[in-house]
C-alpha positions in Angstrom: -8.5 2.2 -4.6 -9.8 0.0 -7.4 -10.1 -4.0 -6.9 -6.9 -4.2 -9.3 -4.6 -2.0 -7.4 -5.4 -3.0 -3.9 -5.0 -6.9 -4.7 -1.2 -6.0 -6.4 -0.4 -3.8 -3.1 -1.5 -6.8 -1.0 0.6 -9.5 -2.9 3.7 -6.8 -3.2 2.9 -7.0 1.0 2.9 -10.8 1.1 6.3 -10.2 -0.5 8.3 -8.7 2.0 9.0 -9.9 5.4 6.3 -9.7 8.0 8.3 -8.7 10.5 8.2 -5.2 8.4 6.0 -2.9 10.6 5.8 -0.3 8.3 3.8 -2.0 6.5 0.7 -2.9 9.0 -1.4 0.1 8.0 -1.9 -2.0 4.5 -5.0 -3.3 5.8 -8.6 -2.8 4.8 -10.4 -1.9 1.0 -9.1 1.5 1.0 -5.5 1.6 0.4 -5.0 4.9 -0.3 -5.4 5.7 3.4 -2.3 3.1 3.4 1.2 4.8 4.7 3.3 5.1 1.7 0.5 4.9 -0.8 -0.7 7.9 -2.9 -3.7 8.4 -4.9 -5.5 10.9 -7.0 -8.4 10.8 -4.7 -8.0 10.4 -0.9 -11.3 9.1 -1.2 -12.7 4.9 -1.8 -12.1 4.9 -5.7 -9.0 6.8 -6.3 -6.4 5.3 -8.3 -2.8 4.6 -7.0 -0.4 7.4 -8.4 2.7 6.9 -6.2 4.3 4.4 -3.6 6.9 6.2 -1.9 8.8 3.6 0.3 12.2 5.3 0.6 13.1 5.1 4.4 11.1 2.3 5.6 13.9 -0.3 5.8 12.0 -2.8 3.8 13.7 -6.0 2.8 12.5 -8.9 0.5 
């Protein structure tokens, strides 16, 4: 995903308690391989279209 979008996912990370394990597959430049994250291309480069979180028992 693009430079802008992966850096916002990463600090929306950084938000939530670590302890959140959902969340280790946010690792790496191409976050729409992330779980959770959709993009219009499931190649490097495509743009974030949808973060579907529901179910993950996240807390801030």
């Amino acid at each position: 995903c693009p430079p802008q979008e992966l850096e916002a996912l990463l600090r929306f990370k950084a938000s939530m308690n670590q302890s959140d394990a959902e969340l280790k597959s946010w690792e790496g430049n191409d976050c729409c391989v992330w779980r959770g994250v959709r993009c219009d291309e499931i190649q490097m480069g495509g743009h974030v279209t949808k973060l579907d979180l529901s179910g993950l028992g996240l807390s801030t």
